[in-house]
FIMI-200588 format. One line per field, with one value per residue (C-alpha): x, z, y; residue in three letters. Coordinates in Angstrom, 1 decimal, always signed. Example, Ala and Ser with C-alpha at 12.3 -4.5 7.8 and 13.67 -1.06 7.14 Angstrom:
// FIMI-200588
east <- c(+12.3_+13.7)
up <- c(+7.8_+7.1)
north <- c(-4.5_-1.1)
rest <- c(ala_ser)
This chain:
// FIMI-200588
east <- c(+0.0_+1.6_+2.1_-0.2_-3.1_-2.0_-2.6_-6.2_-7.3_-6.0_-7.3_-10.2_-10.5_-9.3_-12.0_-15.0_-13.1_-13.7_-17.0_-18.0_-16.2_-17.9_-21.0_-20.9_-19.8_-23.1_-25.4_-23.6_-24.5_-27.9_-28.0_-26.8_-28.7_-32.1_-31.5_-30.7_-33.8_-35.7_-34.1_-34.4_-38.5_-38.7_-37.3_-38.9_-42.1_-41.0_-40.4_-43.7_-45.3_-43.7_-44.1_-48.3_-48.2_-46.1_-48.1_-47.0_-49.0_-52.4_-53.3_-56.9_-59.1_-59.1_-55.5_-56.5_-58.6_-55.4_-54.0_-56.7_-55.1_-51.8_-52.5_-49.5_-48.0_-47.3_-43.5_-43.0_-40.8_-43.7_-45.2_-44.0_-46.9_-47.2_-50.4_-48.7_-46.8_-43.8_-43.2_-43.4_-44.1_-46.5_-50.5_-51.2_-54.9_-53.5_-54.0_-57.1_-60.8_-64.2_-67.2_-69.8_-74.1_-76.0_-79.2_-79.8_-83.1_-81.0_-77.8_-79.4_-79.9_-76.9_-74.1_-73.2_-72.2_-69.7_-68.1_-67.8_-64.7_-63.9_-61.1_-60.5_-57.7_-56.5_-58.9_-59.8_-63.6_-66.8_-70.4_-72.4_-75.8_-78.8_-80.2_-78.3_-78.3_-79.8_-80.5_-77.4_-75.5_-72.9_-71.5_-69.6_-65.7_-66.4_-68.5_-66.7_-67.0_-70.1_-70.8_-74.2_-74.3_-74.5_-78.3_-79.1_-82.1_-80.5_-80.9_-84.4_-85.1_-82.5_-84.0_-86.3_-84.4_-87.2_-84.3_-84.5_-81.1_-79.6_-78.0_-77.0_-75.0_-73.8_-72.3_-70.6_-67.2_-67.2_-67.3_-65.4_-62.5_-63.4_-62.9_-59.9_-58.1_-55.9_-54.3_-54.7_-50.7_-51.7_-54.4_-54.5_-57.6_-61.5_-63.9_-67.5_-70.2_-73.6_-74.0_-74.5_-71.7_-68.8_-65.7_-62.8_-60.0_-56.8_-58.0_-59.3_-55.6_-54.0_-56.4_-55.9_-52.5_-52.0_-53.6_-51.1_-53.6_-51.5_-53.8_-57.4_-59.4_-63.0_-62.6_-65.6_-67.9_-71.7_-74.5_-74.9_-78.5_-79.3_-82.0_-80.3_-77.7_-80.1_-81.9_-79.0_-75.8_-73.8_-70.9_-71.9_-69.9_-72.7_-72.6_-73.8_-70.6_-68.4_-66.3_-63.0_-62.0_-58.2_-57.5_-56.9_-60.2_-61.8_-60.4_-61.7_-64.9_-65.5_-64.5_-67.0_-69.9_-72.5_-72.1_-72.4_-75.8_-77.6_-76.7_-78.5_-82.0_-83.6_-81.1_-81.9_-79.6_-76.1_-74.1_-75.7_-74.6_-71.4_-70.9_-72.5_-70.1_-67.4_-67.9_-67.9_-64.2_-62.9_-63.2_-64.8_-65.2_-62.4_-64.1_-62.8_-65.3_-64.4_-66.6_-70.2_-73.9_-75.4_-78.5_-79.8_-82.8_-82.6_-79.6_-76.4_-74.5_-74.0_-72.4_-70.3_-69.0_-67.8_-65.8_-64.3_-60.8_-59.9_-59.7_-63.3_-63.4_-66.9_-70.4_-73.5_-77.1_-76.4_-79.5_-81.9_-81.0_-80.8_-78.1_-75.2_-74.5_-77.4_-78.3_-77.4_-78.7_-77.0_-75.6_-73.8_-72.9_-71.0_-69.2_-68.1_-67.0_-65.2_-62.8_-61.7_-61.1_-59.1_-56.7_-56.4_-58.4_-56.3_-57.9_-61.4_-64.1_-61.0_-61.8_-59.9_-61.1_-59.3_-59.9_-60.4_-60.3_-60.4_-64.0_-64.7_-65.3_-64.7_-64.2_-65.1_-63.4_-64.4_-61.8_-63.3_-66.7_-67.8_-66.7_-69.0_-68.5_-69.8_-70.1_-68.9_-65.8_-67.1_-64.4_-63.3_-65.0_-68.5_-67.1_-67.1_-69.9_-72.3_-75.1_-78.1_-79.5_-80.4_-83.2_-82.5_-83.4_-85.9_-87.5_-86.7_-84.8_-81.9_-81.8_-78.2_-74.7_-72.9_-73.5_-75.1_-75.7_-78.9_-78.4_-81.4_-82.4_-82.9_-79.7_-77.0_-74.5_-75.3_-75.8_-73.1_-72.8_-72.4_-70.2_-69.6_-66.8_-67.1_-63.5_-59.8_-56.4_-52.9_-50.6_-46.9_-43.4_-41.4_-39.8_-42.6_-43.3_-46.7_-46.7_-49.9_-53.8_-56.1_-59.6_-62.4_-66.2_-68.7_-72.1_-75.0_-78.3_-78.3_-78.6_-81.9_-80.1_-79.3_-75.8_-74.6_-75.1_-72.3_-69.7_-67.6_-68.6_-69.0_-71.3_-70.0_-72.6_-71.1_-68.5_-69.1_-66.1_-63.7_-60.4_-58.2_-54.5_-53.1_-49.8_-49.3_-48.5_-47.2_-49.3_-49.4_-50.8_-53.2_-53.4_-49.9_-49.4_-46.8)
up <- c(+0.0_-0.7_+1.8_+0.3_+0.2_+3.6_+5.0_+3.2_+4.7_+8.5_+7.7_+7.1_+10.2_+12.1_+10.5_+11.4_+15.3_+14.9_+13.7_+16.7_+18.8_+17.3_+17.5_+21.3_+22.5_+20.5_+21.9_+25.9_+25.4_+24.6_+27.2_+29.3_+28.2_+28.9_+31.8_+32.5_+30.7_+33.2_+36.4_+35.4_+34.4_+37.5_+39.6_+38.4_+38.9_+42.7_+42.9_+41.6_+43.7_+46.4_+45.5_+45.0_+48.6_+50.4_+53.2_+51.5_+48.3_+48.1_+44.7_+44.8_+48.3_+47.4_+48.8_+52.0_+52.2_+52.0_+55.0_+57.3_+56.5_+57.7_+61.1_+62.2_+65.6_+65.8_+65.7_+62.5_+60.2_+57.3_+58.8_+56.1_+56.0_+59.0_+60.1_+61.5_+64.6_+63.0_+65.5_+66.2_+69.8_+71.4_+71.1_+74.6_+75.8_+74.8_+71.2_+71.6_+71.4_+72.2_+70.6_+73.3_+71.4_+73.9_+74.5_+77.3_+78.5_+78.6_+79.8_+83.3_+83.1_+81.8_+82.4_+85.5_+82.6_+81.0_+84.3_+85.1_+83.4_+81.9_+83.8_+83.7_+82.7_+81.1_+78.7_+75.7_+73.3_+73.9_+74.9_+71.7_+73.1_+71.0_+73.3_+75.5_+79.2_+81.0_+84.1_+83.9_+84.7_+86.1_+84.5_+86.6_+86.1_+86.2_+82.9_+79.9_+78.0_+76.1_+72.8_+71.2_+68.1_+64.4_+62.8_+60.6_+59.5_+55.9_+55.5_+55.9_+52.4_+52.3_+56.5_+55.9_+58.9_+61.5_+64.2_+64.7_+65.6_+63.0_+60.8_+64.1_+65.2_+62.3_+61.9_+65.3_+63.6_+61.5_+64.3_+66.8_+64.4_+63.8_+67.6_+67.5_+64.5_+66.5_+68.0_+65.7_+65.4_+68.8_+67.3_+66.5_+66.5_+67.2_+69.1_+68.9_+71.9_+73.2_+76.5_+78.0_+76.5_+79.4_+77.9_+79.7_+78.2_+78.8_+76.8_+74.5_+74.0_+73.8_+71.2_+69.5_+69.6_+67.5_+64.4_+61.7_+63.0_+59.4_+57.4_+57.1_+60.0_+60.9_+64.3_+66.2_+66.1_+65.6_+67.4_+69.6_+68.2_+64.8_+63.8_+64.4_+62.4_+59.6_+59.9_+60.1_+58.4_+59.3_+58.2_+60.9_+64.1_+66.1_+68.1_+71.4_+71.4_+70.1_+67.2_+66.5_+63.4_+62.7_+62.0_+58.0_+57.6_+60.1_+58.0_+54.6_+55.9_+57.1_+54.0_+52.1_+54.9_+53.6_+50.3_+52.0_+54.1_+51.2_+49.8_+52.4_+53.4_+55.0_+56.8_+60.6_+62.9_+62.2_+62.6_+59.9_+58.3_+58.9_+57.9_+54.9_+54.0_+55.3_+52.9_+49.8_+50.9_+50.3_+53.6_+55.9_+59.4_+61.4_+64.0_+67.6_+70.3_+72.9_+71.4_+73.2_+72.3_+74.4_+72.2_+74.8_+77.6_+81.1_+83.1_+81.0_+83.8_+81.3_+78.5_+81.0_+82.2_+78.9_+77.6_+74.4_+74.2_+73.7_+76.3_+77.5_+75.3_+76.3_+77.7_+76.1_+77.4_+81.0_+81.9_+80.2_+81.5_+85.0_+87.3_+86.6_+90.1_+92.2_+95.0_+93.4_+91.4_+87.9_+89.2_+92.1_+90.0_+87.4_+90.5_+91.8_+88.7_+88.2_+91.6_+89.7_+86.4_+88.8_+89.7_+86.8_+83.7_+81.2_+82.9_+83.5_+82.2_+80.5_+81.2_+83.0_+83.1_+85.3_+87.3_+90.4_+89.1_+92.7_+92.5_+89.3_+89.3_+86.4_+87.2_+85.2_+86.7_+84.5_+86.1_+88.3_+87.5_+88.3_+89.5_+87.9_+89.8_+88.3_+89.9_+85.9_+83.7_+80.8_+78.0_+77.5_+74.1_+76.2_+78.9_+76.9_+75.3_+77.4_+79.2_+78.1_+80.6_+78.6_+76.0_+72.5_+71.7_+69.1_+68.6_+65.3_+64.6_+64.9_+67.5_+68.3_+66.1_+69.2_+70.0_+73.5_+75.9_+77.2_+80.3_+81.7_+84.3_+86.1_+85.9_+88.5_+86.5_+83.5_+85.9_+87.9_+91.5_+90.8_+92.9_+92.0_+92.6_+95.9_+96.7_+95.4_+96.9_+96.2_+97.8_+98.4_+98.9_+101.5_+100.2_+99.9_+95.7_+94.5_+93.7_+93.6_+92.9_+95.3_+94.2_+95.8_+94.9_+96.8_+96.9_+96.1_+96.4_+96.7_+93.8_+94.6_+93.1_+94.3_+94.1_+90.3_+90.7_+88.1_+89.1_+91.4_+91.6_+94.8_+95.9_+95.9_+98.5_+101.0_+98.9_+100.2_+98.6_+96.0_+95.7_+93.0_+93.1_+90.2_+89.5_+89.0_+85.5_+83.9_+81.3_+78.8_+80.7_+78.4_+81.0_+80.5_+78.4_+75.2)
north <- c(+0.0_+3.3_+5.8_+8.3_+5.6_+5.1_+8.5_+9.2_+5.8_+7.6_+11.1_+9.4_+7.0_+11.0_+12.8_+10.0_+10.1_+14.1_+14.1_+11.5_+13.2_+16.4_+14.6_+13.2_+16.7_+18.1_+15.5_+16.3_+20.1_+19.8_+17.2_+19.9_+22.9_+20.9_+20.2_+23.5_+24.9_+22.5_+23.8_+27.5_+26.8_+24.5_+27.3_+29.9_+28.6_+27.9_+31.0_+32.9_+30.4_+31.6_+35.0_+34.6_+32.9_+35.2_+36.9_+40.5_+39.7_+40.7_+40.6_+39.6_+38.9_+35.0_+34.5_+35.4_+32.1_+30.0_+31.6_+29.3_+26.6_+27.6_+29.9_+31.4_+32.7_+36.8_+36.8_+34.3_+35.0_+34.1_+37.7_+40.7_+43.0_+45.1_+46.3_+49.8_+47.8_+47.2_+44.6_+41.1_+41.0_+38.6_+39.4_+40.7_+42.5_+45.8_+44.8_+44.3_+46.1_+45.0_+46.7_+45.9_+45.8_+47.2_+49.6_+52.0_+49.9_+46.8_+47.6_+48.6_+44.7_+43.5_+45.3_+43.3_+39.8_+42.7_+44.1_+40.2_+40.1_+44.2_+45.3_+49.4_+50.7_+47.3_+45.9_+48.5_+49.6_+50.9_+50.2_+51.1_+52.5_+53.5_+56.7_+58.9_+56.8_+59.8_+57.3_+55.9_+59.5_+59.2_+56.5_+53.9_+53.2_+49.4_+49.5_+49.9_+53.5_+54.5_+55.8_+56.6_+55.0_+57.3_+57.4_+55.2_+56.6_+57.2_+53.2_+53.4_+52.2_+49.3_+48.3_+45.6_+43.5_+42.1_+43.0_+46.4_+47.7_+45.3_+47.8_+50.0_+46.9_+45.6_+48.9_+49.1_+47.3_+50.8_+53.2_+51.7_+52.1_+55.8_+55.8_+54.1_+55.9_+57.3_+54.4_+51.8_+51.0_+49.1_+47.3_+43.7_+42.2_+43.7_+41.7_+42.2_+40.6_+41.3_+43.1_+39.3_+38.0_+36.8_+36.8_+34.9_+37.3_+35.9_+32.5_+35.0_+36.3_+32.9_+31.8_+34.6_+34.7_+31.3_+33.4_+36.3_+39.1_+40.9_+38.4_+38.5_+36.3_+35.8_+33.9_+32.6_+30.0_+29.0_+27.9_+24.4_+24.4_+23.5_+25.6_+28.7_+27.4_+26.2_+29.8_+31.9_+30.4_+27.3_+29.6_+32.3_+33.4_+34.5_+37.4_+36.6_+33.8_+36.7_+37.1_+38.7_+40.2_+40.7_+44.1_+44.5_+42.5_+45.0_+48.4_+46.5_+45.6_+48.8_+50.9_+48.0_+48.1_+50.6_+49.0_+45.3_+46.8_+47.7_+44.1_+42.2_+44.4_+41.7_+39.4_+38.9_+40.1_+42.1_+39.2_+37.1_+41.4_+41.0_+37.9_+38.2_+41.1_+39.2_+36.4_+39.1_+39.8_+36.4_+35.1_+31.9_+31.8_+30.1_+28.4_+28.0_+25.7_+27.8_+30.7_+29.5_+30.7_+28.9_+28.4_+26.5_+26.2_+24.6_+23.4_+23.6_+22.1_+18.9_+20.9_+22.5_+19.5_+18.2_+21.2_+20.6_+20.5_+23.8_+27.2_+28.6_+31.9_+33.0_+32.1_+33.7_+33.8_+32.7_+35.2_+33.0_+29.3_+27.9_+29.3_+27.1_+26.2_+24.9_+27.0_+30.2_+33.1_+33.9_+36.6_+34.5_+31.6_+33.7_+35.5_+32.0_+31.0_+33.9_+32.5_+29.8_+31.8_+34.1_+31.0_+29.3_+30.5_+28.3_+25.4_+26.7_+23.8_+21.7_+17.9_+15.3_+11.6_+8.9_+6.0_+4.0_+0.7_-1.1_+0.3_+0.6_+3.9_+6.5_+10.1_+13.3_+16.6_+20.2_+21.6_+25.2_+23.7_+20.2_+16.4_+13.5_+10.0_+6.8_+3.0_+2.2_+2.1_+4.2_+5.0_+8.3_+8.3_+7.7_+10.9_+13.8_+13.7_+15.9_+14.5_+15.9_+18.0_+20.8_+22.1_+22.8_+26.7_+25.7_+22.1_+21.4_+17.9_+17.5_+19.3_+19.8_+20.1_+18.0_+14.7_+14.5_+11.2_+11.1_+8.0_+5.7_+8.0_+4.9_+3.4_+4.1_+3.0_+5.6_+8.4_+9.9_+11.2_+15.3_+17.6_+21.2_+23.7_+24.9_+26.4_+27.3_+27.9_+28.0_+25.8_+27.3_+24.6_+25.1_+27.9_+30.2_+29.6_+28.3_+25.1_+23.7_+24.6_+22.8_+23.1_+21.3_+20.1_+19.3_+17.4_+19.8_+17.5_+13.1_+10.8_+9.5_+5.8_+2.3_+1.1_+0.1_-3.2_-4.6_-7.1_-5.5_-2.3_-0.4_+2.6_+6.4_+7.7_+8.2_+10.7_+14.6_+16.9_+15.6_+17.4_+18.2_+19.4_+20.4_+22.0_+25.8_+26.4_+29.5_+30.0_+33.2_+35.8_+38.6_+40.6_+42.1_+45.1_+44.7)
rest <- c(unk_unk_unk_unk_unk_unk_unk_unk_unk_unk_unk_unk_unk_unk_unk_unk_unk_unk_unk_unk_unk_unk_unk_unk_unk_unk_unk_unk_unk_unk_unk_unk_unk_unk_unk_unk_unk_unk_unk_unk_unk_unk_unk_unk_unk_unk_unk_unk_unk_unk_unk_unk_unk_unk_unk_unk_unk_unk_unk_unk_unk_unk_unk_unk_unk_unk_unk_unk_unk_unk_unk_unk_unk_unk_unk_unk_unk_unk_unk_unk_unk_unk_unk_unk_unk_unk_unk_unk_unk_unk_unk_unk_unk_unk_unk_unk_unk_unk_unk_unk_unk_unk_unk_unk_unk_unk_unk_unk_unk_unk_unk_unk_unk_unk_unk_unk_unk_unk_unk_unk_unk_unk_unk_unk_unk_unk_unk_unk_unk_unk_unk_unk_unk_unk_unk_unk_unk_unk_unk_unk_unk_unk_unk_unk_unk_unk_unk_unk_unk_unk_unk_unk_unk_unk_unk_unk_unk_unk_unk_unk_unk_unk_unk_unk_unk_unk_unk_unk_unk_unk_unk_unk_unk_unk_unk_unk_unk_unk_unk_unk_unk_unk_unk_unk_unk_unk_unk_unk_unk_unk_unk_unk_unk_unk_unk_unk_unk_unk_unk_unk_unk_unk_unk_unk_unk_unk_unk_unk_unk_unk_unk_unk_unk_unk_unk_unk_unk_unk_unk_unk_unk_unk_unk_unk_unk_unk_unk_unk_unk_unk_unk_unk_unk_unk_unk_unk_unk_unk_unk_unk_unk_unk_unk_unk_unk_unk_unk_unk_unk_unk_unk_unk_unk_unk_unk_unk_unk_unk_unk_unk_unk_unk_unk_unk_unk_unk_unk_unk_unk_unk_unk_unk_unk_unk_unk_unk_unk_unk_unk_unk_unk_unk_unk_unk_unk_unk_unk_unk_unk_unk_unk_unk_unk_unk_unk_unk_unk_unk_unk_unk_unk_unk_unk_unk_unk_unk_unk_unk_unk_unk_unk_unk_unk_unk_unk_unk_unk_unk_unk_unk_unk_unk_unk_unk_unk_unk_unk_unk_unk_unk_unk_unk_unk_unk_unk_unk_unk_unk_unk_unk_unk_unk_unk_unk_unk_unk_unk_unk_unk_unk_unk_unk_unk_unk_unk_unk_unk_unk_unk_unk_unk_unk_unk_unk_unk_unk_unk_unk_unk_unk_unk_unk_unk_unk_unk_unk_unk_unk_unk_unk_unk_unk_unk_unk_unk_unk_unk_unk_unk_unk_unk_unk_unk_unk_unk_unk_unk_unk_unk_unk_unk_unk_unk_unk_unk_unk_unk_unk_unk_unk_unk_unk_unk_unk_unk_unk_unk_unk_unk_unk_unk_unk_unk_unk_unk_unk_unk_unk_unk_unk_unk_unk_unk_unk_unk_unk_unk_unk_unk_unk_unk_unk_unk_unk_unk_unk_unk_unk_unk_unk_unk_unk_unk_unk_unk_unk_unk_unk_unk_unk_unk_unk_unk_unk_unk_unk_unk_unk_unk_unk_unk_unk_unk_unk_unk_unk_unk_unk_unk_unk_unk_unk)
């Protein structure tokens, strides 16, 4: 072969290595370059769904609903727009302010539920009042503030409401902020309650305090009874319970409210109003059991002695059943109630079910409230649901949105021996600290029953007083200023 055969036959054996070689490297950068073009679109999309979620955009009112399925803590980092604070300190009763619904005729009445738990000087809002409280004159430093509320005579042609002052309360949320203009860097959150509406605030600050008050929240909850849900709205915090509104939700329902009132002419009361208007803003209720109604008749003792899990908030309507400790008047029981809220409101009604198996006994303590004994092992599953000692608020079936027990009142092993909160105290170490909460209950009437007789089981008759210790915890306290 001669050598110039020799070197077209390797230039051609180079040039097919180059043009694979050419080729591979081709193939390897476009290999490259899309995966590249995938990462860039991949994080680019992160990113604008970041952006879209990020508490600081506010695009459209619809994003707000995806902020109840994430509740955040004041002081997260998630938190970027600033409701005039500028801080993320912790939610404390300085942040907040109650818009009391109230008339001159029935705050004579009712103001006594109110100065139950307002403290002066520490808790802030207003009593809204329809007329000028000329009896009333002077006005004492336990109630809260009055104002008379603006005329809404101007709605007459939109008022077709068959409660009266409907549009006069539904518009309290509006001028309680024209009160507050001035201060509203300090404001958090608005609350709005009846004039018989007790309010256990340092809960009320801990449960508000696990919501962004910077987002938009409707926090409350509906009715026990089902026919004012069916009436009203299932999606309505009703106003006797209370409801909070954090504050950017307040400001835009307020600057949207005489719009939102000539919406709804002939809705029933100003909270199925507000929540009406509410609901036009982008936003569902947040619900919280602690928030009570009480849309209920008779002795509630059995709902309070199966609290739901979660801190007391308020009591509603406490002037229209039975005094909730036997032997009492309302006005007394909601005073002796108020001693154990005073020592321990975190635990107020919370439920505690053990044992005494040598006996077969179960117990049932609402803590502050009430100890249930029975000659029977009963599950806790069977324990908190509430005995049915109470009335539904209108008999339409069902009758309730809880589950209730309703025991053979002839079996002594499905009804319990009752004792009711009778004292507190603190008990102090050796050194001098509190250590312990010693709260007692005591036997308010007999059972009227035999013995359970079951296998094994012995009688709890001759029990007087139970006592319960518990130890002192340092809960958050709303009753300190930021």
């Amino acid at each position: 072969m001669s050598l110039l055969r020799r070197y077209n036959l390797v230039s051609q054996t180079n040039s097919t290595e180059l043009i694979r070689s050419q080729q591979n490297v081709a193939q390897f950068s476009n290999g490259v370059a899309k995966k590249l073009y995938k990462l860039v679109v991949i994080s680019g999309l992160v990113l604008y769904i970041m952006y879209i979620l990020w508490p600081g955009f506010h695009c459209c009112y619809s994003f707000s609903v995806l902020t109840h399925f994430r509740p955040t803590v004041v002081g997260n980092l998630e938190s970027s727009y600033s409701s005039g604070t500028g801080t993320n300190s912790t939610t404390s009763i300085s942040h907040i302010v109650f818009g009391i619904a109230s008339t001159s005729n029935s705050w004579r009445n009712k103001r006594w539920f109110i100065e139950s738990w307002w403290r002066p000087n520490v808790t802030r809002g207003f009593v809204f009042l329809d007329t000028f409280p000329v009896d009333l004159i002077p006005w004492p430093a336990s109630s809260p503030p009055f104002r008379i509320s603006e005329n809404t005579s101007r709605y007459k042609d939109y008022d077709k409401h068959e409660m009266t002052h409907a549009i006069r309360l539904a518009r309290i949320i509006r001028e309680i902020i024209n009160e507050e203009d001035q201060n509203d860097e300090d404001v958090r959150w608005y609350v709005i309650a009846d004039d018989d509406t007790v309010i256990f605030i340092n809960n009320l600050v801990e449960v508000l305090s696990r919501y962004d008050y910077n987002k938009y929240f409707y926090v409350g909850m509906n009715s026990e009874c089902h026919a004012s849900n069916y009436f009203h709205s299932f999606e309505m915090a009703f106003g006797g319970a209370g409801y909070a509104l954090s504050y950017p939700l307040a400001r835009a329902l307020a600057k949207n409210l005489d719009v939102c009132i000539r919406r709804y002419p002939s809705l029933y009361g100003s909270d199925h109003i507000v929540q009406s208007c509410v609901a036009d803003l982008g936003v569902s209720l947040t619900q919280e059991k602690g928030f009570h109604q009480v849309d209920l008749h008779s002795d509630i003792s059995g709902l309070l002695s199966a609290h739901p899990q979660s801190p007391l908030v308020s009591l509603h309507h406490l002037k229209v059943v039975d005094p909730i400790f036997p032997s009492m008047t309302r006005n007394q029981s909601l005073n002796h109630l108020m001693k154990a809220a005073n020592a321990d409101e975190s635990r107020l009604l919370q439920q505690t079910i053990c044992y005494h198996k040598q006996n077969n006994w179960s117990f049932s303590i609402s803590w502050g409230y009430s100890a249930q004994v029975y000659e029977a092992i009963y599950p806790p599953s069977i324990l908190r649901l509430p005995l049915q000692t109470f009335r539904p608020w209108m008999f339409a079936k069902p009758f309730y949105i809880l589950n209730t027990r309703i025991p053979s009142t002839k079996d002594p092993c499905q009804i319990p021996h009752v004792f009711f909160f009778d004292s507190v105290e603190t008990i102090t170490d050796i050194i001098g600290r509190q250590h312990l909460i010693a709260t007692t209950y005591t036997r308010r009437r007999p059972r009227f029953l035999p013995a359970c007789s079951s296998t094994g089981n012995h009688s709890a008759a001759h029990i007087n007083m139970i006592r319960v210790l518990s130890p002192v915890l340092e809960m958050h306290d709303g009753l300190k200023s930021a």
